[in-house]
mmJSON file of the N, C-alpha and C atoms, coordinates in Angstrom:
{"data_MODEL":{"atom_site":{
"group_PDB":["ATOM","ATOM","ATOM","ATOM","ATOM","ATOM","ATOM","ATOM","ATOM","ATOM","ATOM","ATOM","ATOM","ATOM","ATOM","ATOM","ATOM","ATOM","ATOM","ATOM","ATOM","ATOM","ATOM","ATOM","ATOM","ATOM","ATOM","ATOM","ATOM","ATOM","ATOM","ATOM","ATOM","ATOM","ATOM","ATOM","ATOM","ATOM","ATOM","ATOM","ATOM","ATOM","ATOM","ATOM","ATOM","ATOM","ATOM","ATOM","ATOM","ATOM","ATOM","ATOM","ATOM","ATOM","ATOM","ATOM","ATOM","ATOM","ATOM","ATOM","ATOM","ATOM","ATOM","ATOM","ATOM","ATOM","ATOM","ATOM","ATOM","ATOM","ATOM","ATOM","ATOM","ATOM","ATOM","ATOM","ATOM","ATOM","ATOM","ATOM","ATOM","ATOM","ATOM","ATOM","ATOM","ATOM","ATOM","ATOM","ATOM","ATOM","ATOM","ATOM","ATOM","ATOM","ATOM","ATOM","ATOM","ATOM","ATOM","ATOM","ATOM","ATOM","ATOM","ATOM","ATOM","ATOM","ATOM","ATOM","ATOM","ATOM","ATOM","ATOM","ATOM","ATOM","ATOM","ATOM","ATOM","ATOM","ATOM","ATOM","ATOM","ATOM","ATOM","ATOM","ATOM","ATOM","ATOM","ATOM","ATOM","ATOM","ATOM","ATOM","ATOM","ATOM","ATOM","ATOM","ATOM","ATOM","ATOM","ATOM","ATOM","ATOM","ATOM","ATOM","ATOM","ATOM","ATOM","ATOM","ATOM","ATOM","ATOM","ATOM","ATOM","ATOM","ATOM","ATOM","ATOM","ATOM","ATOM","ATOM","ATOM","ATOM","ATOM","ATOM","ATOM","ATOM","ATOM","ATOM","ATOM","ATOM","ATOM","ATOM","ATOM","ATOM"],
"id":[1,2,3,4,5,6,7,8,9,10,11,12,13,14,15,16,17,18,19,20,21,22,23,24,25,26,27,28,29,30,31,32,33,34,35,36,37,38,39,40,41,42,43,44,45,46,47,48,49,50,51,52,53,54,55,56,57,58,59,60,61,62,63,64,65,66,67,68,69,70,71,72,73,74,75,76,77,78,79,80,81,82,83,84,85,86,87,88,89,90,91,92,93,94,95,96,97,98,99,100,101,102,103,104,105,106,107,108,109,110,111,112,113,114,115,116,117,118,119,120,121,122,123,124,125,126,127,128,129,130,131,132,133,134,135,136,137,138,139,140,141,142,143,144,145,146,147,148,149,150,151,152,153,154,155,156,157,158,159,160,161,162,163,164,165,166,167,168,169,170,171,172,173,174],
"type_symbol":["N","C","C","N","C","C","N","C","C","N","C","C","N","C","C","N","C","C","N","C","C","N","C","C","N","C","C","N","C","C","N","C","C","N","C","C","N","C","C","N","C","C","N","C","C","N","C","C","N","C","C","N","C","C","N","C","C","N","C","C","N","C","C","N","C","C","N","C","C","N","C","C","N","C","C","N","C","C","N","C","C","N","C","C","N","C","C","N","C","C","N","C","C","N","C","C","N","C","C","N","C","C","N","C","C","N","C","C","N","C","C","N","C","C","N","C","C","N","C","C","N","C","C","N","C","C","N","C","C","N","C","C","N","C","C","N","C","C","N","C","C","N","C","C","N","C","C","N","C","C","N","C","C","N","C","C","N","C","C","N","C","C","N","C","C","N","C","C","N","C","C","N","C","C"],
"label_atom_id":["N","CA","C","N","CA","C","N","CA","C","N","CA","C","N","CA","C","N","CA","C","N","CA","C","N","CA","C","N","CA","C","N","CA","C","N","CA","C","N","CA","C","N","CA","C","N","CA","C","N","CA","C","N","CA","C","N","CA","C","N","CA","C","N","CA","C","N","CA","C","N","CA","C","N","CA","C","N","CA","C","N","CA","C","N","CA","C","N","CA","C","N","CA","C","N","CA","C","N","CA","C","N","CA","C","N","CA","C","N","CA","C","N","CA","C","N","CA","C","N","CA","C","N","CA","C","N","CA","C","N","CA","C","N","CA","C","N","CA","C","N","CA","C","N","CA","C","N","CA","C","N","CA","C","N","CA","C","N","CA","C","N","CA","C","N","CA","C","N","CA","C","N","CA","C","N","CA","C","N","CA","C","N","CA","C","N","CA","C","N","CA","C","N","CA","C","N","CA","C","N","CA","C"],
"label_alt_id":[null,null,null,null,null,null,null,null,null,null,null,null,null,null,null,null,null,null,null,null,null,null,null,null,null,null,null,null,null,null,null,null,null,null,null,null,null,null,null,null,null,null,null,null,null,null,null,null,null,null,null,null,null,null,null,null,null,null,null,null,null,null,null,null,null,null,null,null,null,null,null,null,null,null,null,null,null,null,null,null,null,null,null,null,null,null,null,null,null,null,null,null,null,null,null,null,null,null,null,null,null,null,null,null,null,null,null,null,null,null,null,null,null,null,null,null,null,null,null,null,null,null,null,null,null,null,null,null,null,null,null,null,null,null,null,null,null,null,null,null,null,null,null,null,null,null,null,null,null,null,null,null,null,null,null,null,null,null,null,null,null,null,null,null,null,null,null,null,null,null,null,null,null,null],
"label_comp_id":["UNK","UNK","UNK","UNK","UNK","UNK","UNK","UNK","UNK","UNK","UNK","UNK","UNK","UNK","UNK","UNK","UNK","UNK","UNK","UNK","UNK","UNK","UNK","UNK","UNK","UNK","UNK","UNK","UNK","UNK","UNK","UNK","UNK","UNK","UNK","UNK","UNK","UNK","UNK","UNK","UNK","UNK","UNK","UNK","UNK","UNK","UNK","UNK","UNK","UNK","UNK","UNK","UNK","UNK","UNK","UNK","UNK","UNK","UNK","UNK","UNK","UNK","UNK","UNK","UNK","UNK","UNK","UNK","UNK","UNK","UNK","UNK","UNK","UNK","UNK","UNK","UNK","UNK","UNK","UNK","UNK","UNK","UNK","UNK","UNK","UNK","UNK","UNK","UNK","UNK","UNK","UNK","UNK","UNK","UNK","UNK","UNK","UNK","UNK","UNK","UNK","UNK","UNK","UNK","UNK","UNK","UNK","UNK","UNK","UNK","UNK","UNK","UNK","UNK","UNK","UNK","UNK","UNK","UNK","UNK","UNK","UNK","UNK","UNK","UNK","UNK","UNK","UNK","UNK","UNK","UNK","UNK","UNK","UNK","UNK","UNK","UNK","UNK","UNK","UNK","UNK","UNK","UNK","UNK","UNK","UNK","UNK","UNK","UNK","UNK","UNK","UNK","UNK","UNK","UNK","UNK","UNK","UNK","UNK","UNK","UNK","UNK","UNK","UNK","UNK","UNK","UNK","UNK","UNK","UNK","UNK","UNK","UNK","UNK"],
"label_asym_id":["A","A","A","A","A","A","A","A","A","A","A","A","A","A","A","A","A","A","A","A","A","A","A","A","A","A","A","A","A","A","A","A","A","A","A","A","A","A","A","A","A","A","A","A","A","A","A","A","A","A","A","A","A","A","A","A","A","A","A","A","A","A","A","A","A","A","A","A","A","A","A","A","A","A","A","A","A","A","A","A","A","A","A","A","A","A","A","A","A","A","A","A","A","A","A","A","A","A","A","A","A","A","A","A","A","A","A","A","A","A","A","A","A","A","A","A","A","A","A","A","A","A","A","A","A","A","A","A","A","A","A","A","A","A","A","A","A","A","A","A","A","A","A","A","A","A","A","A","A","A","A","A","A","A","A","A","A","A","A","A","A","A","A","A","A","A","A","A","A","A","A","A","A","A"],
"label_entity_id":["1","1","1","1","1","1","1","1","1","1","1","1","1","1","1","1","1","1","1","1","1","1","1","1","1","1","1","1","1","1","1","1","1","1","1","1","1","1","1","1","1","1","1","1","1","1","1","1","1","1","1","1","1","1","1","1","1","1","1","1","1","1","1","1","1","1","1","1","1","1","1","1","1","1","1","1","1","1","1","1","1","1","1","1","1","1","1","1","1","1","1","1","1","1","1","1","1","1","1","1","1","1","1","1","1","1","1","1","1","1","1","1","1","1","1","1","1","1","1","1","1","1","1","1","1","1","1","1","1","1","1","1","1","1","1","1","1","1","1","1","1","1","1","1","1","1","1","1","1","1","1","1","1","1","1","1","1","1","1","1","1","1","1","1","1","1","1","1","1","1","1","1","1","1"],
"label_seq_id":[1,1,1,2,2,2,3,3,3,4,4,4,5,5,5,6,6,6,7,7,7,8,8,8,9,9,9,10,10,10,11,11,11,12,12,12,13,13,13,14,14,14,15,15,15,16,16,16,17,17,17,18,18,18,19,19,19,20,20,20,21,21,21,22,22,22,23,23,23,24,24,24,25,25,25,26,26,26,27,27,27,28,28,28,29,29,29,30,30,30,31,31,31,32,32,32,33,33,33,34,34,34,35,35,35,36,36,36,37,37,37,38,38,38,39,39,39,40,40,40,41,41,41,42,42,42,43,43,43,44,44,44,45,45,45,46,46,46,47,47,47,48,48,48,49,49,49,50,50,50,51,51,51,52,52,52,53,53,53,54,54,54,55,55,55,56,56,56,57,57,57,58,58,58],
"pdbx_PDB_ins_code":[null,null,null,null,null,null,null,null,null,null,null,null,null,null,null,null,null,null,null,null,null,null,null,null,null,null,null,null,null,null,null,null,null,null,null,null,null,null,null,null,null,null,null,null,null,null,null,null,null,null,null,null,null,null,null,null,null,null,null,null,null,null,null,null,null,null,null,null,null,null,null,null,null,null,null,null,null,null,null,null,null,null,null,null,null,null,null,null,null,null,null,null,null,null,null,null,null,null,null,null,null,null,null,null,null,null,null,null,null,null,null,null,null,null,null,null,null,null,null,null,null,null,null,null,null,null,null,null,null,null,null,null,null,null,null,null,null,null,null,null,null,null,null,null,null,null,null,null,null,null,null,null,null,null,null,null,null,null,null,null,null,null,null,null,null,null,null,null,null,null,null,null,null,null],
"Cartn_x":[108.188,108.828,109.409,108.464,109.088,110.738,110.389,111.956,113.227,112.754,113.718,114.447,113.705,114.315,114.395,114.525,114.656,115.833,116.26,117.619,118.143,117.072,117.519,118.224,117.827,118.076,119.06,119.748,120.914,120.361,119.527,119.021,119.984,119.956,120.049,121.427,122.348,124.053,123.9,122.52,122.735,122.16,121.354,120.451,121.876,122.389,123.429,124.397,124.699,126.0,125.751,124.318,123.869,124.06,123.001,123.336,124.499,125.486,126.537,127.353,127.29,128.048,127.225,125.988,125.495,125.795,126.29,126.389,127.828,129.077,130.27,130.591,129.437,129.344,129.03,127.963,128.181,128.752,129.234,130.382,131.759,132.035,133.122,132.809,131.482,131.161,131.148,130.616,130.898,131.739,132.413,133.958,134.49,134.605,135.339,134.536,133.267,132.917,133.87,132.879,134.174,135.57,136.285,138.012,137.647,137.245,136.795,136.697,135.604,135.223,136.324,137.013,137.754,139.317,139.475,140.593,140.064,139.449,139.141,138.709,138.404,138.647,139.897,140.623,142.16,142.946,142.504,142.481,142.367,140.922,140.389,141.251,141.639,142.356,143.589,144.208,145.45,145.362,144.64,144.314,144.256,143.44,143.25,144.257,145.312,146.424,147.244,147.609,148.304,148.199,146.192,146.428,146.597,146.187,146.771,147.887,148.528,150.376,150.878,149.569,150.616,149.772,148.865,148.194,146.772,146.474,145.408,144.253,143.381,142.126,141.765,141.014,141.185,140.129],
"Cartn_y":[81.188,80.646,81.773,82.927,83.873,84.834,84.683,84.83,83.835,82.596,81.683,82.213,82.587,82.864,84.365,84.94,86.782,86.357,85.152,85.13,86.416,86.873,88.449,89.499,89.686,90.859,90.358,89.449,88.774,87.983,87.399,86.958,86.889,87.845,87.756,87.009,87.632,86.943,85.804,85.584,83.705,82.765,83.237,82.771,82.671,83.327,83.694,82.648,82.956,82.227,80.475,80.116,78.612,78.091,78.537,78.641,78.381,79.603,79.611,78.159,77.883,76.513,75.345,75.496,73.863,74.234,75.349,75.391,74.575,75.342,75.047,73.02,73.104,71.335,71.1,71.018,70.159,69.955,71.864,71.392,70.511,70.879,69.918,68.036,67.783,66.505,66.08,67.521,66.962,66.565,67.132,67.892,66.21,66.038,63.994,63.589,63.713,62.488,62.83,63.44,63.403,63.325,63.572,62.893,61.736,61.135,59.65,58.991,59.619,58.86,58.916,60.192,60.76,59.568,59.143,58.546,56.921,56.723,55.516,54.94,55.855,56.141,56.368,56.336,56.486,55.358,54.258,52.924,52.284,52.453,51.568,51.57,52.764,53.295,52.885,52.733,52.19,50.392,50.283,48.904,48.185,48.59,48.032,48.467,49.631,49.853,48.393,47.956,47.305,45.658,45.443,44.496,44.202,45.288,45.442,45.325,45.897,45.354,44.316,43.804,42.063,41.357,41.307,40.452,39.535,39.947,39.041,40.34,39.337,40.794,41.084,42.002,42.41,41.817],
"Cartn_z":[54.705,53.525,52.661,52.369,51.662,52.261,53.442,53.881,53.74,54.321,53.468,52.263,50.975,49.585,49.546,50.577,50.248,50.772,52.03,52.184,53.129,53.785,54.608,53.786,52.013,51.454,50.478,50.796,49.777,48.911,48.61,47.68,46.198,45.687,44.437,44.149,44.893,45.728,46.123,46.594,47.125,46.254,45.526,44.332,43.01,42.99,41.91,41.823,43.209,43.575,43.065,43.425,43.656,42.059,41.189,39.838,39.288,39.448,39.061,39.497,41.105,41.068,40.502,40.308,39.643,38.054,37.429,35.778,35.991,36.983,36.73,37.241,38.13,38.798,37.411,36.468,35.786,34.262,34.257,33.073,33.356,34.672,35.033,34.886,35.523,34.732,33.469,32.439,31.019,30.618,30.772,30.215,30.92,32.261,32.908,31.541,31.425,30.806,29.185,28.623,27.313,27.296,27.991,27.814,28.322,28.975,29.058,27.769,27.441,25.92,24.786,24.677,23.694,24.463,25.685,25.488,25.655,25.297,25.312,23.43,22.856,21.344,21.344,21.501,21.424,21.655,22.395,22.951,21.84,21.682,20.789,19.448,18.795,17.618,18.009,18.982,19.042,19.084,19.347,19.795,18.298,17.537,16.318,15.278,15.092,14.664,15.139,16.269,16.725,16.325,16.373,15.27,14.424,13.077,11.844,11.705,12.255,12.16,11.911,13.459,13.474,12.834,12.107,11.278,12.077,12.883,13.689,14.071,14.071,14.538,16.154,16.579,17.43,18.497],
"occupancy":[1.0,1.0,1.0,1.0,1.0,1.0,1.0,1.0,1.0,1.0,1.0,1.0,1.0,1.0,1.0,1.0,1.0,1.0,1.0,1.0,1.0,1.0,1.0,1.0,1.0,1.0,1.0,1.0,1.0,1.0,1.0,1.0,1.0,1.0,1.0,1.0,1.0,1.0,1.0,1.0,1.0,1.0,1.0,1.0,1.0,1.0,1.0,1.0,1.0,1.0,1.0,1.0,1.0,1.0,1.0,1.0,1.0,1.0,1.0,1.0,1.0,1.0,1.0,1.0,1.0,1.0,1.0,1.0,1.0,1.0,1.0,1.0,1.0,1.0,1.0,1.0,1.0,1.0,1.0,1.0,1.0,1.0,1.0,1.0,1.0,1.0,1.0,1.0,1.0,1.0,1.0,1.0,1.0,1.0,1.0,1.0,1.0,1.0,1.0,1.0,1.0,1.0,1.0,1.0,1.0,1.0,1.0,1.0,1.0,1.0,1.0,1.0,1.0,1.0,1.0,1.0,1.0,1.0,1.0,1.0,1.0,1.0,1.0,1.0,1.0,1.0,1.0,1.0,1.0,1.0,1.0,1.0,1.0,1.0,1.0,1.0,1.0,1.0,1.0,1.0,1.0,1.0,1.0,1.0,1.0,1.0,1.0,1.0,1.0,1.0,1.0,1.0,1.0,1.0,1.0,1.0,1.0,1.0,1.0,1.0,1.0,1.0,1.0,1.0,1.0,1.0,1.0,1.0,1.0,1.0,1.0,1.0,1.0,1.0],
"B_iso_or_equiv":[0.0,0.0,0.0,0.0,0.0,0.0,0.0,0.0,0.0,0.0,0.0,0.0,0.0,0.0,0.0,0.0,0.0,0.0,0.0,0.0,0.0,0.0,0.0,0.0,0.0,0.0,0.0,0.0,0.0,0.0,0.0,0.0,0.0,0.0,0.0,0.0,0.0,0.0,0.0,0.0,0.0,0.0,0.0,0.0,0.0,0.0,0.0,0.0,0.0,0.0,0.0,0.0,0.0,0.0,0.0,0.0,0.0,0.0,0.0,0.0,0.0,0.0,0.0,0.0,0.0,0.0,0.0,0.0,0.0,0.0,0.0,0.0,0.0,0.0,0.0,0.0,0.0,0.0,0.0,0.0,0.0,0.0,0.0,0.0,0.0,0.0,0.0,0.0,0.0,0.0,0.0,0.0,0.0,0.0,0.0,0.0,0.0,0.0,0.0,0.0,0.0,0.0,0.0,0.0,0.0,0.0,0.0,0.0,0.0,0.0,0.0,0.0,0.0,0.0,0.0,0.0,0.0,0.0,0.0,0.0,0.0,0.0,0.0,0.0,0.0,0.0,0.0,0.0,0.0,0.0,0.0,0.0,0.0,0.0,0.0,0.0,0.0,0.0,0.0,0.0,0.0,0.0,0.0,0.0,0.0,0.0,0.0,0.0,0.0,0.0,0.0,0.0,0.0,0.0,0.0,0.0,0.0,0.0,0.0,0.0,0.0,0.0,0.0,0.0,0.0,0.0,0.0,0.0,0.0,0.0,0.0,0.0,0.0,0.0],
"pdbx_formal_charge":[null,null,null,null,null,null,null,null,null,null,null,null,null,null,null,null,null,null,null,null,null,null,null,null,null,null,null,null,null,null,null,null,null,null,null,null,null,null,null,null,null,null,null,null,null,null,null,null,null,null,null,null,null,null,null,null,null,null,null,null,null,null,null,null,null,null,null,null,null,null,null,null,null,null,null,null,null,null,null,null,null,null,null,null,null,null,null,null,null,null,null,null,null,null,null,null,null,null,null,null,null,null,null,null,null,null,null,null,null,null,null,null,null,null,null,null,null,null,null,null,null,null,null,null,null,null,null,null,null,null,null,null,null,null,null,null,null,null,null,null,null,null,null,null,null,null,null,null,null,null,null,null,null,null,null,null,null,null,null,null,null,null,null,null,null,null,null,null,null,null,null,null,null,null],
"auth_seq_id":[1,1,1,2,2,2,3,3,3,4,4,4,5,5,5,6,6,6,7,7,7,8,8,8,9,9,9,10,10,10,11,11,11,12,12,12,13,13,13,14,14,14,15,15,15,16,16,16,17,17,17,18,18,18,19,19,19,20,20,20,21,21,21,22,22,22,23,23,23,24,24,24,25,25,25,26,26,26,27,27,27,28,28,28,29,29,29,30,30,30,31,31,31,32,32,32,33,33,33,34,34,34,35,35,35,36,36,36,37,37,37,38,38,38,39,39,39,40,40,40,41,41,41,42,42,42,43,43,43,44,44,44,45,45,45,46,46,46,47,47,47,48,48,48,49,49,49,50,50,50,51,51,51,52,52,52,53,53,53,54,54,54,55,55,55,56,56,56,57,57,57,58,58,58],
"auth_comp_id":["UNK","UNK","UNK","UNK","UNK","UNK","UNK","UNK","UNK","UNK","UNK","UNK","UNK","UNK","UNK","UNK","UNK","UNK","UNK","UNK","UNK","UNK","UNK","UNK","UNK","UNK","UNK","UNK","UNK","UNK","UNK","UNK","UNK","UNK","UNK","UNK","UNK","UNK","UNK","UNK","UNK","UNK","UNK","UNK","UNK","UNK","UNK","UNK","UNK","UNK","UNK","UNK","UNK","UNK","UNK","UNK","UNK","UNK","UNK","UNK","UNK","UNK","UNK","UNK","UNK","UNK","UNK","UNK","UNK","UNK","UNK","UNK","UNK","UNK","UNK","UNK","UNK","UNK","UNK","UNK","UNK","UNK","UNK","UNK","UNK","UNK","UNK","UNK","UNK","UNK","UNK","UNK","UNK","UNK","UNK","UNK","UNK","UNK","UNK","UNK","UNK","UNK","UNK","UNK","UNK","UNK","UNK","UNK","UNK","UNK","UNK","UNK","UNK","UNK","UNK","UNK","UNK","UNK","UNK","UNK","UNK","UNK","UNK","UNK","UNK","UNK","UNK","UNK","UNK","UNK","UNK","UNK","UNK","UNK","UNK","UNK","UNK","UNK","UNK","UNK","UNK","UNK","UNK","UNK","UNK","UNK","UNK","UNK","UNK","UNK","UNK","UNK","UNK","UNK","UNK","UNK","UNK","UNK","UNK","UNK","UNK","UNK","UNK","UNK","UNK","UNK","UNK","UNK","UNK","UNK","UNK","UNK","UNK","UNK"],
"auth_asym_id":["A","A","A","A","A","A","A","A","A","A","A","A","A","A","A","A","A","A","A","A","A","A","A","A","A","A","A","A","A","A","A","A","A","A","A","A","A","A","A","A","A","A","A","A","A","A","A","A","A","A","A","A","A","A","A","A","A","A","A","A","A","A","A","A","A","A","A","A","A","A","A","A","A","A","A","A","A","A","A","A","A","A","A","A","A","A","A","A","A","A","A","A","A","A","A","A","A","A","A","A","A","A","A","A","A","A","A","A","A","A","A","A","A","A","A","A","A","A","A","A","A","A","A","A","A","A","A","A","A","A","A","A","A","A","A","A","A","A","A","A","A","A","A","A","A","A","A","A","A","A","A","A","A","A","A","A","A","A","A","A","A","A","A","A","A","A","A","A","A","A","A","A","A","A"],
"auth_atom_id":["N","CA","C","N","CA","C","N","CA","C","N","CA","C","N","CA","C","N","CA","C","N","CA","C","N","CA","C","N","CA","C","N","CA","C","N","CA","C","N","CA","C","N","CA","C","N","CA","C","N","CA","C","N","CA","C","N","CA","C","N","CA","C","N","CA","C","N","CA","C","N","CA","C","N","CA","C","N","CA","C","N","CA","C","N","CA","C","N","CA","C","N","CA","C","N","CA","C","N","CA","C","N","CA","C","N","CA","C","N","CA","C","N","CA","C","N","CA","C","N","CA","C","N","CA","C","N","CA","C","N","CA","C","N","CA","C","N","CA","C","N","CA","C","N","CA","C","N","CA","C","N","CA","C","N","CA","C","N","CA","C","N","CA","C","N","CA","C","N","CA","C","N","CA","C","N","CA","C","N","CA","C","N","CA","C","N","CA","C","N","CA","C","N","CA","C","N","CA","C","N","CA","C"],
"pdbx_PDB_model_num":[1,1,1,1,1,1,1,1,1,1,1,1,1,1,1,1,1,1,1,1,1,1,1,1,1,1,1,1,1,1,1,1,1,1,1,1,1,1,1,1,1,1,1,1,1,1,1,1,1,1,1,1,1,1,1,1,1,1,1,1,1,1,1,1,1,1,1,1,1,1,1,1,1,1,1,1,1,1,1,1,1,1,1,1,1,1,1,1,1,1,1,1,1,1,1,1,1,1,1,1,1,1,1,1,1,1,1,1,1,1,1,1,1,1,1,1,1,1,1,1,1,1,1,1,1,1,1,1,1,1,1,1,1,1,1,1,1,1,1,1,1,1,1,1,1,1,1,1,1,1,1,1,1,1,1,1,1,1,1,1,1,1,1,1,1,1,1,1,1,1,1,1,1,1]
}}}
């Protein structure tokens, strides 16, 4: 087992590397999710502009 994670000397490069892609995996999920939210508040804000206009609620 302890070879498994020495990784034959690379370790620190393969350990690094792994990290590094699960930080950037899940800022890239944040980041979908908030413009999600942020355009769907934008929806909504247009949506209810649009009934105000015309006089009926939303």
């Amino acid at each position: 087992m302890h070879s498994f994670f020495a990784m034959g000397g690379y370790a620190a490069y393969v350990w690094v590397s792994y990290a590094v892609f699960i930080v950037v995996l899940a800022i890239d999920a944040w980041a979908a999710r908030a413009q999600r939210l942020r355009q769907l508040a934008q929806v909504r804000g247009r949506a209810r502009r649009s009934a105000a206009r015309s006089g009926s609620t939303p």
